[in-house]
LOPA-866041 format. One record per residue (C-alpha): residue in one letter; residue number from 1; z, y, x. Coordinates in steps of 0.02 Angstrom, whole numbers, plus 50000, padded with zeros to 5 digits. Each point is the difference from the previous one (the first is absolute). Layout:
% residues N
<node "A"; NUM; <Z; Y; X>>
...
This chain:
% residues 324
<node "X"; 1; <50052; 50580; 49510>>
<node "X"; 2; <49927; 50161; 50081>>
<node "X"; 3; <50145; 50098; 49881>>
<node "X"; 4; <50148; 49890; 50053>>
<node "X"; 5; <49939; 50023; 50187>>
<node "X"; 6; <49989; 50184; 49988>>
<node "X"; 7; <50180; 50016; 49913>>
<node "X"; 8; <50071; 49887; 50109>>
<node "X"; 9; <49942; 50113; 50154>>
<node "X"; 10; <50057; 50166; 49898>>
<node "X"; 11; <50162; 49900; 50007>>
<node "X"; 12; <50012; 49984; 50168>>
<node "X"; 13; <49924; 50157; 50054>>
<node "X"; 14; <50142; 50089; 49902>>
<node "X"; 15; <50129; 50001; 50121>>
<node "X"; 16; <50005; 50100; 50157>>
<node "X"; 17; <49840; 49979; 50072>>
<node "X"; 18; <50051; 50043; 50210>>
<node "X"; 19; <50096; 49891; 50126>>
<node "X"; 20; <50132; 50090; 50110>>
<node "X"; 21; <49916; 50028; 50192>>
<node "X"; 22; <50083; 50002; 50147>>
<node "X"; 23; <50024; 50100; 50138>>
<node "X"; 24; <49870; 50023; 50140>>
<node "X"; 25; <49999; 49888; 50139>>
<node "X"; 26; <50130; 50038; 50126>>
<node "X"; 27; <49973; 49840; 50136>>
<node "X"; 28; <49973; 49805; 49998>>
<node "X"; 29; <50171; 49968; 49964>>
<node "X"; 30; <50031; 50122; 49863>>
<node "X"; 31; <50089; 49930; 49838>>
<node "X"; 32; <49937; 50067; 49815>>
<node "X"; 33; <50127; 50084; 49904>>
<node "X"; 34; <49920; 49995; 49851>>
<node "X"; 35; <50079; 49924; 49853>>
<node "X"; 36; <49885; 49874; 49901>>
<node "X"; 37; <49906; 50064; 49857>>
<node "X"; 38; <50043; 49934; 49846>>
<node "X"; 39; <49877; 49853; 49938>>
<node "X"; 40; <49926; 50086; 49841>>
<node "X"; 41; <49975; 50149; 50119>>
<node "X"; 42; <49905; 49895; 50122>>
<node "X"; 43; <49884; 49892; 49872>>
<node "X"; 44; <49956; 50171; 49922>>
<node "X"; 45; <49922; 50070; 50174>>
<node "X"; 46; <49918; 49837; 50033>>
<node "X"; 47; <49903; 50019; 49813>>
<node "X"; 48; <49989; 50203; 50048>>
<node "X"; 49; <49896; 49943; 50138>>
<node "X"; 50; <49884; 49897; 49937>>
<node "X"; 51; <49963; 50121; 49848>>
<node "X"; 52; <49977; 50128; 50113>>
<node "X"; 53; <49873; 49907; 50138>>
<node "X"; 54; <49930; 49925; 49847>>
<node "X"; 55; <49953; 50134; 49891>>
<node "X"; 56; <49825; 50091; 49961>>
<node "X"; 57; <50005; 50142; 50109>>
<node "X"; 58; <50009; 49895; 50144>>
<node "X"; 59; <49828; 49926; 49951>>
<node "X"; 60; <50022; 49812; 50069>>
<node "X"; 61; <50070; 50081; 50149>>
<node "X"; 62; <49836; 49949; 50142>>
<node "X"; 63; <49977; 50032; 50180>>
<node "X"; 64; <49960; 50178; 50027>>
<node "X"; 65; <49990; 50063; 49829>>
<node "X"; 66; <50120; 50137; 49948>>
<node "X"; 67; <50095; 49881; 49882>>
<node "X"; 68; <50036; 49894; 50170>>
<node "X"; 69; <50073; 50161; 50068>>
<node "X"; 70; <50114; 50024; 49815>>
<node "X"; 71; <50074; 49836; 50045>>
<node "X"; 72; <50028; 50033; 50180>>
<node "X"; 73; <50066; 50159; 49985>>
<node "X"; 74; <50145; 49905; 49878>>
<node "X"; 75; <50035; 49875; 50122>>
<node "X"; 76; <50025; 50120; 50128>>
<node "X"; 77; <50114; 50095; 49873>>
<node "X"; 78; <50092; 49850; 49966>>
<node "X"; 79; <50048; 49935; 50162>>
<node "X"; 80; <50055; 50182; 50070>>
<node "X"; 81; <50109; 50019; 49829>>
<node "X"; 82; <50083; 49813; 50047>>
<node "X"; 83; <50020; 50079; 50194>>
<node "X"; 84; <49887; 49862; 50085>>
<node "X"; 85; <49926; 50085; 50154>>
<node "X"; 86; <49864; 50013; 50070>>
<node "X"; 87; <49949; 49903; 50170>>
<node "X"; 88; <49965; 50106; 50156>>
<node "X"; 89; <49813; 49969; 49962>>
<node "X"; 90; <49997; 50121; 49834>>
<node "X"; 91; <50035; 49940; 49826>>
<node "X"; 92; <49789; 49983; 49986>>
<node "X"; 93; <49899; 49895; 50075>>
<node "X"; 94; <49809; 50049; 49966>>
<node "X"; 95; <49869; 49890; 50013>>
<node "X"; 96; <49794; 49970; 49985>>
<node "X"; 97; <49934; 49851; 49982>>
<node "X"; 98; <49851; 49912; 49929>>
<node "X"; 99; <50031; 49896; 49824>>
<node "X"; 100; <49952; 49904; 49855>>
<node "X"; 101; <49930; 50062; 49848>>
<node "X"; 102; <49910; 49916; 49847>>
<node "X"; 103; <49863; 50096; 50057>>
<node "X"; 104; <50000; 49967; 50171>>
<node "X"; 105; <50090; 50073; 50158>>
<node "X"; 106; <50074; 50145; 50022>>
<node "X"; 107; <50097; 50111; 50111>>
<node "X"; 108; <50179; 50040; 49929>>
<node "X"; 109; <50127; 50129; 50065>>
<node "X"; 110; <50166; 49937; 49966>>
<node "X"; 111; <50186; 50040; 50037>>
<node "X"; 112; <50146; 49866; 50035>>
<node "X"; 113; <50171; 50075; 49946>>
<node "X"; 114; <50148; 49941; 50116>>
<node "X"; 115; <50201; 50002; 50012>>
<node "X"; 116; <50135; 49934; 50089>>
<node "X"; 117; <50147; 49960; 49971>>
<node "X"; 118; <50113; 49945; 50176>>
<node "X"; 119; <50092; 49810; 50009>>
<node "X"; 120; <50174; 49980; 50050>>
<node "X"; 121; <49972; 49856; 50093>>
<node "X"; 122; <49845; 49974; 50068>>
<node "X"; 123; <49929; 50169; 50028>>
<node "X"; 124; <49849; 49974; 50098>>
<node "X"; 125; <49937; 49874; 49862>>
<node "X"; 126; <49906; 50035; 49853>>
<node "X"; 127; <49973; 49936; 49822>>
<node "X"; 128; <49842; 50074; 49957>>
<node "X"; 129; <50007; 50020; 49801>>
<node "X"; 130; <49830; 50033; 49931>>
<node "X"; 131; <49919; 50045; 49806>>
<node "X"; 132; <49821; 50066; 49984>>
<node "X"; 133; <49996; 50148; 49895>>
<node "X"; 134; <49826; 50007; 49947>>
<node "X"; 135; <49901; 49939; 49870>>
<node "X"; 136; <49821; 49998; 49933>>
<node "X"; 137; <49992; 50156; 49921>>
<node "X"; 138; <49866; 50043; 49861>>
<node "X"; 139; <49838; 49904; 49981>>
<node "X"; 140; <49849; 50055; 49933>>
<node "X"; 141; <50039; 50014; 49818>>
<node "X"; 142; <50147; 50107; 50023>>
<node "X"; 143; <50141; 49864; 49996>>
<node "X"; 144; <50123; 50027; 50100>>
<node "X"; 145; <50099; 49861; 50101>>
<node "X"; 146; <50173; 50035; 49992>>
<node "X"; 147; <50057; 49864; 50094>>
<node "X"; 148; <50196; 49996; 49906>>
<node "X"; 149; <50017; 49824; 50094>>
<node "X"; 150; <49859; 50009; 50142>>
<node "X"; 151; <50086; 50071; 50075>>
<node "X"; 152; <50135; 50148; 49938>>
<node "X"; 153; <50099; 49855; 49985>>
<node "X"; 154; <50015; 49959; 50192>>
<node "X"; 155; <50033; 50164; 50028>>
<node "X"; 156; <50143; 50035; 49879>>
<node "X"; 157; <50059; 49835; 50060>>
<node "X"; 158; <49988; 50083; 50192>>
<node "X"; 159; <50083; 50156; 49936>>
<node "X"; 160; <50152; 49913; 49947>>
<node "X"; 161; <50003; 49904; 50129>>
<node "X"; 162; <50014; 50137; 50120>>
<node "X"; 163; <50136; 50064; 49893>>
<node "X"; 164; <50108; 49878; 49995>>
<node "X"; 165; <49981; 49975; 50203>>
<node "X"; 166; <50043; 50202; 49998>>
<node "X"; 167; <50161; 49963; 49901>>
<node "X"; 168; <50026; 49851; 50107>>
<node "X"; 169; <49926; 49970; 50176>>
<node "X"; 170; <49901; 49865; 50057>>
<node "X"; 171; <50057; 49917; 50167>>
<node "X"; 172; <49799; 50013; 50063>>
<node "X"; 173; <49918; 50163; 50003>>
<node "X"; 174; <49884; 49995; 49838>>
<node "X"; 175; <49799; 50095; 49991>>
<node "X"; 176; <49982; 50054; 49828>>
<node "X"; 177; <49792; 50005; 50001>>
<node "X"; 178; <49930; 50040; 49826>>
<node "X"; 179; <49813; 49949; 50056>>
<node "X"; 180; <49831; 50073; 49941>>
<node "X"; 181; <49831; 49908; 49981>>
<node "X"; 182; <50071; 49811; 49947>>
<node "X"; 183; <49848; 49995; 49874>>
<node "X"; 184; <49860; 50045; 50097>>
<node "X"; 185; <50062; 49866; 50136>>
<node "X"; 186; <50170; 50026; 50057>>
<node "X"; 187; <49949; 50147; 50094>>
<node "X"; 188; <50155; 50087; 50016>>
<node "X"; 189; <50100; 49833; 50061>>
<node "X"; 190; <49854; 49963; 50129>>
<node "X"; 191; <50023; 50176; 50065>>
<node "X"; 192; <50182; 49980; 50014>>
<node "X"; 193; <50011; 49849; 50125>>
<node "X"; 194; <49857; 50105; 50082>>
<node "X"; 195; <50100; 50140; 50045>>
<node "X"; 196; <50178; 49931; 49950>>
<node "X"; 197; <50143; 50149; 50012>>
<node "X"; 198; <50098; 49879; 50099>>
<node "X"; 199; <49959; 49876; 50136>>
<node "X"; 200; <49896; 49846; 49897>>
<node "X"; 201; <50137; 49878; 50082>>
<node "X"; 202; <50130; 50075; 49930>>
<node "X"; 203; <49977; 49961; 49835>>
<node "X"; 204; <50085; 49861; 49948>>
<node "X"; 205; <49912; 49976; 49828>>
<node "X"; 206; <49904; 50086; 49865>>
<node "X"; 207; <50066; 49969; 49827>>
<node "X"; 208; <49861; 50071; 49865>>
<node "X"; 209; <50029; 50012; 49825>>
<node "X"; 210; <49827; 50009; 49888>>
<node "X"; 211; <50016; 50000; 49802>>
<node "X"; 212; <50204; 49955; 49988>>
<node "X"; 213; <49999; 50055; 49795>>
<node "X"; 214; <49925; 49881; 49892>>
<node "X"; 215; <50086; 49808; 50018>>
<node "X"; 216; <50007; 49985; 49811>>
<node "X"; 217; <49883; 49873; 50031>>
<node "X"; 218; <50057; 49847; 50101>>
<node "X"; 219; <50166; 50090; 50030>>
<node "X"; 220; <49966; 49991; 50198>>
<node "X"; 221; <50011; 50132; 50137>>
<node "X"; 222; <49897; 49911; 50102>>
<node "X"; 223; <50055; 49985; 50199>>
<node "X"; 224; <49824; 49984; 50127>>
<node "X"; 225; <50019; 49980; 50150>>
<node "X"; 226; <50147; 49866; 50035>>
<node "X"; 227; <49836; 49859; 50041>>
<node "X"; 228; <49969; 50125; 50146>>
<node "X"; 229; <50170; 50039; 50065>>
<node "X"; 230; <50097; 49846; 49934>>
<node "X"; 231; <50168; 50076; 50090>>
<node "X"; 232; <50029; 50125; 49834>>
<node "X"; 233; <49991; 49909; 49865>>
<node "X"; 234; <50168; 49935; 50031>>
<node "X"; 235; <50088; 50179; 50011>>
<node "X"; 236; <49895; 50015; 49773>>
<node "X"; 237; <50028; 49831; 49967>>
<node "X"; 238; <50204; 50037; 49966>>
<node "X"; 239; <49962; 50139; 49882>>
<node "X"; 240; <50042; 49988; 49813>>
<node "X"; 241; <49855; 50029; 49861>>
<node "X"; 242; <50059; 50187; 49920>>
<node "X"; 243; <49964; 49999; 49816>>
<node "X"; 244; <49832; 49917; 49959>>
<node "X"; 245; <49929; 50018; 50166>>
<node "X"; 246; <50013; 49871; 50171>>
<node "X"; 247; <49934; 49994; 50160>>
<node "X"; 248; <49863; 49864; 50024>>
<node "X"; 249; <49929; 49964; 50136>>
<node "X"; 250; <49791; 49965; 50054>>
<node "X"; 251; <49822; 50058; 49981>>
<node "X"; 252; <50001; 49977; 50176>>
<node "X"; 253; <49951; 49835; 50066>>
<node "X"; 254; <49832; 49904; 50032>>
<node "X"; 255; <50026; 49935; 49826>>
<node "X"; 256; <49992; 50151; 49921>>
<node "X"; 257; <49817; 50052; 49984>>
<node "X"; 258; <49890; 50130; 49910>>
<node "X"; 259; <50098; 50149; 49929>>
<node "X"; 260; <50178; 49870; 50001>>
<node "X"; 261; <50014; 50057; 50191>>
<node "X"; 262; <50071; 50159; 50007>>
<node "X"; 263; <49994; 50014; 50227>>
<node "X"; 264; <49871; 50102; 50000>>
<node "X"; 265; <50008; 50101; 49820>>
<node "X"; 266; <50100; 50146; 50052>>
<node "X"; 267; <50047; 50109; 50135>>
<node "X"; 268; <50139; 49877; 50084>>
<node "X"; 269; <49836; 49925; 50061>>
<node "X"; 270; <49986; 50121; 50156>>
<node "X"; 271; <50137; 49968; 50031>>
<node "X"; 272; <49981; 49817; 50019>>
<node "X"; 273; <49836; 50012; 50097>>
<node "X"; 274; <50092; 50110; 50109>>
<node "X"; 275; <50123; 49857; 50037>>
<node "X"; 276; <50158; 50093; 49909>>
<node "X"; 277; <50093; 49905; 49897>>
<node "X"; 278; <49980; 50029; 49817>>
<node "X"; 279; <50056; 49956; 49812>>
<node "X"; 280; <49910; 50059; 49847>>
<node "X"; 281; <50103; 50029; 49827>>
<node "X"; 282; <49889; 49999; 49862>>
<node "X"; 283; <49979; 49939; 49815>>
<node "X"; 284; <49863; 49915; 49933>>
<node "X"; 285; <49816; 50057; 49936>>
<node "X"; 286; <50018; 50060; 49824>>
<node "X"; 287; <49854; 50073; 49881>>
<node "X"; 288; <50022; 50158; 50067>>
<node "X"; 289; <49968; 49992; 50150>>
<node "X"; 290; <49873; 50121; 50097>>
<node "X"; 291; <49977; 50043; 49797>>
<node "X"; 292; <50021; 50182; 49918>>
<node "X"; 293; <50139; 49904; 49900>>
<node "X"; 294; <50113; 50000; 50144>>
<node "X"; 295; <50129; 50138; 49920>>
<node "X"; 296; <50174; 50044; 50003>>
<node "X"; 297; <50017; 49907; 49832>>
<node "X"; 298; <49950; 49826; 50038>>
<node "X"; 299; <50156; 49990; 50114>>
<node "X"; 300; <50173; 49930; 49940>>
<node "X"; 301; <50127; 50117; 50057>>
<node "X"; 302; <50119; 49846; 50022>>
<node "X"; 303; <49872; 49904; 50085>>
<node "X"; 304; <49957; 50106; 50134>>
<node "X"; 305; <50176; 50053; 50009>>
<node "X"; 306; <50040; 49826; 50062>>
<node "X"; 307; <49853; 49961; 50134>>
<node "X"; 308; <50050; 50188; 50070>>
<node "X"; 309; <50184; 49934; 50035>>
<node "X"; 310; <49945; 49817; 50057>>
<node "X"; 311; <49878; 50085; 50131>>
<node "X"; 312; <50167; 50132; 50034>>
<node "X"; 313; <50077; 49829; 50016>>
<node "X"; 314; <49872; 49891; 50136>>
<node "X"; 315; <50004; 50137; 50094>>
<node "X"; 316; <50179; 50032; 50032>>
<node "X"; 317; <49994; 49801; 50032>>
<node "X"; 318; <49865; 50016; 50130>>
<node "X"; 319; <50077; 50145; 50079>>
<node "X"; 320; <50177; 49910; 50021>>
<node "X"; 321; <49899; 49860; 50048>>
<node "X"; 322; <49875; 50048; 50139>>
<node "X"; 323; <50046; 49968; 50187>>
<node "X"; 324; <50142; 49910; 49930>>
């Protein structure tokens, strides 16, 4: 199984391996010009991604350590090659604040990366769009945490995203926020409707994507949230499985109890306590999770392929759908 996983990724990594950016931002009503990448071209930078943010020189990629700053430095690179700008406030948003640790707590110095790309509609709205980029690093016996799903998944899930939004707008202003510190207690979220880049009320929801690669399980890209804020899950509810993956919706209601309620297991929480609307696109626990097993070549190329264009997919329906 491990060999048919790794050739199938060799496949897909074979073709050309960056999407086309687009030009710098040039006003709220600007148009891209791109043209659309071709499909093989975009599925091979999704997989890039994740073996990149998942590989052993980033060393589990924690809060403050210089594989944290590996990862963050490629982020930045990223979303300046796709030409998503950087908000007045700086394209960094540093942070101190006290966490969790098996060991106790600790003090962690931590930086939130941030873009934005401008609506054509409604300008002075924002879709905040959120991944955590760090992991657990190494532990004591030298193992290191690569984190291929939790969570370089999210991220490479963000990143195309955000190009897809460069090659075609959004109609509401979209915050790209790769955040830091989601593992020693959503540190970097907290921080960020602390000292949000744009006025708190102006958000109109955060969407978060947390672990989007590995559905080979139930076949679910599971929608949290819609218990919440009952008003989206009509604008998901329309769209078609692609491949072997679906939308389902849950883990969030009174029923769901224990580790089944996912309100509170990621960073959309601070949003949520902070009173901003919020859906969560994950898939399910697996055995790897939080494991050193979590590695490039557990993923199914296909699999993750077709949660990354399903979350592409509810958020192009919430976009067309807010303030409707």
């Amino acid at each position: 199984m491990r060999h048919a996983r790794l050739l199938a990724l060799s496949t897909a990594l074979g073709g050309a391996l960056m999407l086309a950016a687009c030009g710098a931002f040039s006003g709220p009503e600007a148009t891209p010009v791109a043209a659309a990448p071709s499909p093989s071209a975009m599925h091979a930078q999704l997989l890039e991604d994740v073996r990149i943010l998942a590989a052993d020189d980033m060393q589990g990629r924690d809060t403050g350590a210089p594989g944290g700053e590996l990862a963050r430095n490629y982020i930045v690179g990223r979303l300046e090659g796709l030409g998503v700008v950087a908000p007045p406030m700086g394209r960094l948003q540093p942070w101190e604040m006290q966490g969790r640790t098996r060991a106790g707590p600790k003090t962690f110095n931590g930086v939130n990366i941030l873009g934005v790309i401008p609506g054509t509609r409604v300008t002075d709205r924002y879709i905040v769009v959120t991944a955590h980029y760090d992991h657990v690093g190494v532990n004591a016996e030298g193992q290191i945490f690569n984190g291929a799903d939790d969570n370089a998944s999210g991220v490479a899930t963000m990143l195309a995203l955000a190009a897809d939004l460069k090659r075609q707008a959004p109609q509401h202003s979209v915050l790209i926020v790769a955040l830091d510190g989601e593992e020693h207690g959503l540190l970097g979220a907290r921080h960020f409707v602390e000292a949000p880049p744009v006025p708190l009320a102006s958000i109109a929801m955060n969407l978060n994507f947390d672990m989007t690669a590995r559905a080979e399980t139930d076949g679910k890209l599971w929608v949290t949230g819609t218990y919440q804020n009952p008003t989206f899950r009509p604008m998901l509810e329309g769209i078609p499985a692609n491949g072997a993956v679906a939308l389902a919706f849950g883990k969030d209601s009174p029923q769901d109890t224990g580790s089944d309620n996912w309100v509170e297991s990621s960073d959309h929480a601070a949003f949520h306590r902070a009173q901003v609307p919020f859906l969560y696109l994950g898939v399910d626990f697996h055995p790897d999770y939080h494991r050193p097993s979590d590695d490039l070549e557990r993923i199914t190329p296909s699999v993750f392929i077709s949660a990354t264009e399903l979350s592409i997919a509810s958020f192009r329906a919430l976009d067309a759908g807010l303030n409707r």
